[in-house]
TILO-324644 format. One record per residue (C-alpha): residue number from 1; z, x, y; chain. Coordinates in pm, 1 decimal, m for minus. Example, Ala and Ser with C-alpha at 12.3 -4.5 7.8 and 13.67 -1.06 7.14 Angstrom:
BEGIN
    n        zz        xx        yy  chain
    1     780.0    1230.0    m450.0      A
    2     714.0    1367.0    m106.0      A
This chain:
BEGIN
    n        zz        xx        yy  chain
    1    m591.7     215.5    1975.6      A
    2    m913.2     213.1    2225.3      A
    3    m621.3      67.1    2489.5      A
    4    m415.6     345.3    2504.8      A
    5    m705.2     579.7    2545.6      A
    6    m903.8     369.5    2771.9      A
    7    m605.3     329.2    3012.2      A
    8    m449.9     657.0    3008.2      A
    9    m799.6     851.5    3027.4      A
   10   m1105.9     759.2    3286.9      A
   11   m1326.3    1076.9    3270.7      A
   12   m1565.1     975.3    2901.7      A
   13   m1588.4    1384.7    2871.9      A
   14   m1201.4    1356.7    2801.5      A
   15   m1226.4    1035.2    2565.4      A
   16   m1453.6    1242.4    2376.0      A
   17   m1241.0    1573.5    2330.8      A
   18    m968.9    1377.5    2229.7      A
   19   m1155.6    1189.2    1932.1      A
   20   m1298.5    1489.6    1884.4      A
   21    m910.4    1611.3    1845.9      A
   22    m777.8    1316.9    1665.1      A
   23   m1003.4    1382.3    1354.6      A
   24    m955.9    1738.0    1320.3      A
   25    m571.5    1681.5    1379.4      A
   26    m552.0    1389.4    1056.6      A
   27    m795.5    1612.1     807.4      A
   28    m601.5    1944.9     927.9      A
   29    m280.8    1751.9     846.7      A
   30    m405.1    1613.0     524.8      A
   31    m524.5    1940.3     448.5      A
   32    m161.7    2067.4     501.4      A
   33       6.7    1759.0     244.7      A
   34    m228.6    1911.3       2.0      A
   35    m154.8    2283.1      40.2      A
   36     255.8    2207.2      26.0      A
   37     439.9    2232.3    m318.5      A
   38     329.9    1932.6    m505.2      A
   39      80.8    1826.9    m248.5      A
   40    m183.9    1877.0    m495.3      A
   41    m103.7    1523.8    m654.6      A
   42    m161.0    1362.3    m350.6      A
   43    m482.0    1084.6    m368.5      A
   44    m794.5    1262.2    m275.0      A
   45    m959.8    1114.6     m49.3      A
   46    m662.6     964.2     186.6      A
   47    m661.9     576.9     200.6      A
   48    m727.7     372.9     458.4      A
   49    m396.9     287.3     535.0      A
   50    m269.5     642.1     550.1      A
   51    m568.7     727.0     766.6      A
   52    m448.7     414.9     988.9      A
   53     m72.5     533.7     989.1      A
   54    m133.3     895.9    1077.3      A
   55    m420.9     723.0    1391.3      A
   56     m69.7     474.5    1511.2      A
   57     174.8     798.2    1506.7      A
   58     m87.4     983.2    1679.0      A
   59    m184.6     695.4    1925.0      A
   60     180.2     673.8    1973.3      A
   61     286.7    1031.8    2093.4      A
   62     m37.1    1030.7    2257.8      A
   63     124.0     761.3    2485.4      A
   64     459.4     923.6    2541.6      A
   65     306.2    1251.1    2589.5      A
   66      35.4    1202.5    2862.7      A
   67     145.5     806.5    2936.8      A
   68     494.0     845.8    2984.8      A
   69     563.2    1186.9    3040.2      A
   70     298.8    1289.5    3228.8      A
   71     212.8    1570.8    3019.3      A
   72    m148.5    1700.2    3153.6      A
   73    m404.0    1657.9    2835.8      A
   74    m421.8    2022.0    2751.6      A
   75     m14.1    2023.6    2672.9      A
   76     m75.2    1679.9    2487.9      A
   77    m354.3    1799.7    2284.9      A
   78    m136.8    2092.0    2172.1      A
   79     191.6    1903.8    2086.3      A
   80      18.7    1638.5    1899.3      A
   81     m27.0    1831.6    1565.0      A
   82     299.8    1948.3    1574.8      A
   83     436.1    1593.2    1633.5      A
   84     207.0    1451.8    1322.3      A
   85     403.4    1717.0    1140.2      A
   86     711.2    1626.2    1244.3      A
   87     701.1    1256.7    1185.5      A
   88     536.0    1291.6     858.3      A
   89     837.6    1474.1     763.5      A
   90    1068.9    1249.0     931.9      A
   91    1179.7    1536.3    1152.8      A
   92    1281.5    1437.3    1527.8      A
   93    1016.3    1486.9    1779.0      A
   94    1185.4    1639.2    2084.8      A
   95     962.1    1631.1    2359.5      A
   96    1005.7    1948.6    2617.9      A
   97    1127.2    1916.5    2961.4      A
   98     955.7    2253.6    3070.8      A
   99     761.2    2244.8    3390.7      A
  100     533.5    2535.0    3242.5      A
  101     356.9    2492.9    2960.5      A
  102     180.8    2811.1    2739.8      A
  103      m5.7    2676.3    2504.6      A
  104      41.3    2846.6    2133.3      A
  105    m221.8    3128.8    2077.4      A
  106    m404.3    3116.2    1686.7      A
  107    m710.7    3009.2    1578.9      A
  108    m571.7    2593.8    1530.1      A
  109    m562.5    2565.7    1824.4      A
  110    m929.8    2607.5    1933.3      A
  111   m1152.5    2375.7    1979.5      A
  112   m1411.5    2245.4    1708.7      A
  113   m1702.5    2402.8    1927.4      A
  114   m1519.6    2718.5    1978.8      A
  115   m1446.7    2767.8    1601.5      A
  116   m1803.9    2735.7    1519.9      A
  117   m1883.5    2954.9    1803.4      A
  118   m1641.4    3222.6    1619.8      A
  119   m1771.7    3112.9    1261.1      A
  120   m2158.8    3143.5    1329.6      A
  121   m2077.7    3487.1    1515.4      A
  122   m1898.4    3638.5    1225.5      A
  123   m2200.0    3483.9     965.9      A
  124   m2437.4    3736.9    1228.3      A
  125   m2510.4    4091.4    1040.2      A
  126   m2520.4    4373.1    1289.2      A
């Protein structure tokens, strides 16, 4: 896994953003398993080896996204939830052609530091 990221990404303030974004993308996603219909059965805490399988379709799509396609990391960072979620439910992962990219607007798609930023300013009483 450190290959992929070590190759495709030189600047250590982007290797840390994206483990950064590899974490909250697997416990968001398990997170998600649980909150479906009869997710609530599902082994608490994940195992290793779905832990592992969810880090090799990540690392994966991380490679075609930014490796292969060129994607810049901001459009990679935002497709690679959605392609979790799509391989996890054996849906087809259709990469877009667009040149432009708008990246989706909602709070899951914030940054760690910018939800706590948002979180400790709502916990402030006027």
């Amino acid at each position: 896994m450190k290959g992929v990221f070590a190759k495709l990404l030189t600047n250590p303030m982007d290797l840390q953003r994206v483990a950064v974004h590899i974490e909250d993308t697997l416990w968001r996603s398990f997170a998600e398993d649980r909150a479906e219909p009869g997710g609530a059965g599902l082994p608490w805490p994940p195992t290793e080896r779905e832990i592992e399988r969810r880090v090799e379709i990540y690392t994966h799509w991380f490679a075609v996204f930014h490796g292969d396609m060129k994607y810049s990391l901001m459009k990679t960072l935002d497709l690679l939830p959605i392609a979790l979620r799509r391989a996890l439910r054996g849906q087809p992962i259709e990469p877009t052609t667009r040149p432009v990219w708008v990246a989706p607007a909602g709070p899951e798609y914030l940054t760690v530091e910018e939800r706590e930023r948002i979180r400790a300013l709502r916990e402030v009483k006027p």
